[in-house]
N, C-alpha and C positions, 0 to 999 in steps of 0.2 A: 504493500500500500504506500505509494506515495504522499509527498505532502498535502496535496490538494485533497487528495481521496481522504484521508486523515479529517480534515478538515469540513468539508464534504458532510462526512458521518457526523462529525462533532456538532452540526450545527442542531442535532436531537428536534428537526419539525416534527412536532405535536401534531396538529391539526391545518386543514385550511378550511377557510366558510367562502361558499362561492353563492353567485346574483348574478341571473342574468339582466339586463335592462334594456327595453324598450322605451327610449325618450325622444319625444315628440316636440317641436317646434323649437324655442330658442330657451331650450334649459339649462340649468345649472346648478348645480349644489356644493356646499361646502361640508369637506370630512374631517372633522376631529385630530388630534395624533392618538394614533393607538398602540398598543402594546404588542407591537407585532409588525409584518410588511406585508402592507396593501400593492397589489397590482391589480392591471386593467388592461382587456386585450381587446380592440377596437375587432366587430365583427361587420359594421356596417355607417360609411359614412366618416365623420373626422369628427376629434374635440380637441376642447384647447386647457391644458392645465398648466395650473401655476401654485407654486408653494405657497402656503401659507406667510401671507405679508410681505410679498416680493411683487415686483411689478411688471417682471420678463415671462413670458409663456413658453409652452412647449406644445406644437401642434403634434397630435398624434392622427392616422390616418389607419383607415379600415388594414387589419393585418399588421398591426403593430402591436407591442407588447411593453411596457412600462411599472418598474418596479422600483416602490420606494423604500428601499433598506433600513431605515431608520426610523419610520410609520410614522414620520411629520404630515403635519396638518395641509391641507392641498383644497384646491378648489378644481371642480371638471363643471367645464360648460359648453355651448356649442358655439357661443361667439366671446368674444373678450368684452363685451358689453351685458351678458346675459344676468338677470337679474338671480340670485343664488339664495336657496334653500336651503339649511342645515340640514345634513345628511339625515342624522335622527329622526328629526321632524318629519321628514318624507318619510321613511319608516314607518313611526308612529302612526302616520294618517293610513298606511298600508296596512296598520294591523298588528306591526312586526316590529323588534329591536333585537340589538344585538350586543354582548360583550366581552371581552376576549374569556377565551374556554367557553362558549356557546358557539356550536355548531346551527345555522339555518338549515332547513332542508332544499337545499337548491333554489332558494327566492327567487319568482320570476316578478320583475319588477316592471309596471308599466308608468310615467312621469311625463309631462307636461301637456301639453296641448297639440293637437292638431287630426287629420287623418289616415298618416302615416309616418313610422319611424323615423327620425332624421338619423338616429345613430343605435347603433345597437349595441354593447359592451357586456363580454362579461368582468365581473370585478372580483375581488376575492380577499381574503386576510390570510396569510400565516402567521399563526405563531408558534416560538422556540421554547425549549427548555430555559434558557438564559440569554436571549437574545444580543445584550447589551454587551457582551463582553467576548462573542465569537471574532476573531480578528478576519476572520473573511467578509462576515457583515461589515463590519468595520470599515472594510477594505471597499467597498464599492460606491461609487458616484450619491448622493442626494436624489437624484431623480436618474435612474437605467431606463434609459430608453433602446429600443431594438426596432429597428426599422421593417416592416416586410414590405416594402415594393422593391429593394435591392440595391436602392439608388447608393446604400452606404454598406459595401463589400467587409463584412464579417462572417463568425465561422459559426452566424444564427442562421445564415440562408438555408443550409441545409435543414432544418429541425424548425423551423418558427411556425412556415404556413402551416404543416403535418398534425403540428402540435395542438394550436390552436384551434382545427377543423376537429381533431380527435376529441376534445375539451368539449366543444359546443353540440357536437354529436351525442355525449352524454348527456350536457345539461338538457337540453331538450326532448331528449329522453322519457321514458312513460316504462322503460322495459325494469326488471326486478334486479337491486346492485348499481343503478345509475349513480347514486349520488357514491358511495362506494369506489366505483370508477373513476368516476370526474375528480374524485379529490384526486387520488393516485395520480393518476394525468398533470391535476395542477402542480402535485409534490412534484412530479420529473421535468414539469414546463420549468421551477425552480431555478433546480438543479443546473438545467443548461442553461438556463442564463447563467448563474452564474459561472460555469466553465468557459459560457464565451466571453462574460469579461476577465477572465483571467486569462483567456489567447488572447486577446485584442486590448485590452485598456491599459496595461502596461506600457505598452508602443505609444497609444497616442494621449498618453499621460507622464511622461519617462519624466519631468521635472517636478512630478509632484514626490512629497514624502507619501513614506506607505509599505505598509506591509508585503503588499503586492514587488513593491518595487526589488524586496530584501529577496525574495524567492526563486525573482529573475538575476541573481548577480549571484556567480558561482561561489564565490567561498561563503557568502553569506546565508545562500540557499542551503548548500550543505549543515551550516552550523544551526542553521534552524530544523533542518531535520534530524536532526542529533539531537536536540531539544528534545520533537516532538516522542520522536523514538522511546528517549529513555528520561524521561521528566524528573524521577528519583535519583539521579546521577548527582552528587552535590558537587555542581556543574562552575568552575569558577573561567573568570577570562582571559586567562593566560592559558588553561588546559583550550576551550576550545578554540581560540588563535591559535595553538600549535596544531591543533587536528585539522586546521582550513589550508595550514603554510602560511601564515599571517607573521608579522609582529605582534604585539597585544595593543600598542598604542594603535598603530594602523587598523587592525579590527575592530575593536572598541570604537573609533570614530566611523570606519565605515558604517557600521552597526548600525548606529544611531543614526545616521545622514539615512538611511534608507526605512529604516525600520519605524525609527521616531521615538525609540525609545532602546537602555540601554541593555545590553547581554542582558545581565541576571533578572533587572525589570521585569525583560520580555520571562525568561524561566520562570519566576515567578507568575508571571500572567497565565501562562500556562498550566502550572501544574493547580493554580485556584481552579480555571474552568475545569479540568480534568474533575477536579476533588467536587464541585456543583453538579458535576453530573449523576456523582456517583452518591452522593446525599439526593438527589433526587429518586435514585433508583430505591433507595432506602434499606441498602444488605447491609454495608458495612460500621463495624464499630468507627469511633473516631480514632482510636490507637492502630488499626490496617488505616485509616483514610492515612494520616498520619504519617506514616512510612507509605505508602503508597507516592505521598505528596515530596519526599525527601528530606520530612522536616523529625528531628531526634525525638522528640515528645510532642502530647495532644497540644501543652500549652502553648508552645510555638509556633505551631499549625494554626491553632484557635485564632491567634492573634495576624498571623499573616492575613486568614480566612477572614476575618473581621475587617479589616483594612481594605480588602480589594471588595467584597463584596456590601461595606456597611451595615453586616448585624452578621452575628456568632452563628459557625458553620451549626446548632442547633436547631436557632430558629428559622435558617435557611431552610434545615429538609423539613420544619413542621409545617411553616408557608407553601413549602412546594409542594409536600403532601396533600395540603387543604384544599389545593386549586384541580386536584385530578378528579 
């Protein structure tokens, strides 16, 4: 398993809630942030979204797919002038709400005015086990957009129409396992997005900082798979420079110039989420979490766990507990 794939898995998607919508004339709504990533796969027609309290849009067009990593608040409407309805609200009046760890069953949503669809979309939420603190979420654009008319040559061409046609096949669906299906569909629609920003957005990002950036630069990429590998390693910065062919000074600053944060940082960062998943699963004592995590005693562990996550790896798996 490579890194990606490592990662990949780690991101533990729970659930997704899918809606189909049928919206008629010059509509618009405004969506909340939620605890989770909302996407939207244009199936008929164009809209035009914009983040929450920004002033720049982003037109999407039928066959396009858009994913917001960080479940900020966004507006989708069908002109830049459209008058906007809070998401809720529209719900509400359908009958329905929703909030994270509630599953809908396939909402088919019909919205605004007129006598035929301007735009058709399905939309959808995932959420994570710990969303906030997977470095691949982390790693990805405010607003992924994925083009399907082709005009912008990615490694989505292949997979996007397929995907999305598979997806709406379901929702639309009456047969027994639809909804069943469609999630599954959406989990793998996911996934390849984000595989195809990890081929492509490092290229045409190569000046930003980022996670992404460290996994594409050979000694770095190595030393973060070493990480991922063996988390429990009491891993210092001078051993992994020497395992890259580094200096330590040299390493250490590459590190950081790419990554954004430093060697043992990053270790640490690591071996918390590792230790959140595994408090969610809810087998282990904390004395295995513990040593799992490379730390000599609970107390030390405790206190790391505290730190990165803001409250005692306890009450973390009682919280997580409560939500299943």
């Amino acid at each position: 398993m490579d890194l990606v794939d490592n990662l990949l898995e780690g991101l533990r998607l729970q659930n997704s809630v899918l809606c189909k919508m049928d919206l008629y004339g010059d509509w618009g709504f405004a969506k909340e942030t939620v605890q989770g990533t909302p996407f939207h796969a244009v199936l008929l027609g164009d809209a035009w979204l914009r983040l929450g309290g920004e002033k720049s849009f982003t037109r999407l067009q039928a066959g396009d797919l858009v994913v917001l990593a960080g479940g900020e608040a966004h507006d989708l409407m069908a002109t830049q002038k459209a008058r906007l309805v809070p998401f809720k609200q529209m719900l509400a009046k359908l009958g329905r709400s929703w909030s994270p760890g509630i599953r809908l069953d396939m909402a088919k949503v019909c919205f605004g005015e007129g006598d035929a669809p301007t735009t058709q979309l399905i939309s959808g939420v995932f959420t994570f086990g710990d969303q906030r603190q997977n470095p691949l979420l982390k790693a990805l654009p405010r607003v992924f957009h994925l083009r399907g008319d082709g005009a912008a040559e990615t490694s989505a061409q292949a997979w996007l129409s397929p995907a999305i046609a598979s997806l709406r096949a379901e929702v639309e669906s009456d047969r027994p396992g639809a909804c069943a299906v469609a999630s599954r569909l959406a989990d793998t629609m996911l996934v390849q997005a984000v595989r195809t920003y990890v081929a492509d957005g490092p290229a045409a990002a190569s000046t930003d900082q980022g996670w992404l950036r460290g996994i594409g630069d050979p000694q770095v990429g190595r030393a973060l798979s070493m990480i991922h590998a063996h988390p429990e390693t009491p891993w210092r910065v001078a051993t992994l420079a020497e395992a890259v062919g580094m200096s330590r000074s040299r390493f250490a600053r590459r590190f950081q110039e790419l990554v954004g944060k430093t060697p043992l940082d990053y270790v640490t960062q690591w071996r918390m989420y590792l230790a959140a998943g595994r408090l969610s699963e809810g087998r282990l004592g904390m004395g295995d979490l513990a040593r799992m995590a490379g730390y000599a005693s609970e107390v030390a562990f405790s206190k790391a766990f505290k730190r990165w996550a803001g409250q005692p790896p306890s009450e973390y798996r009682r919280k997580t507990n409560l939500k299943r």
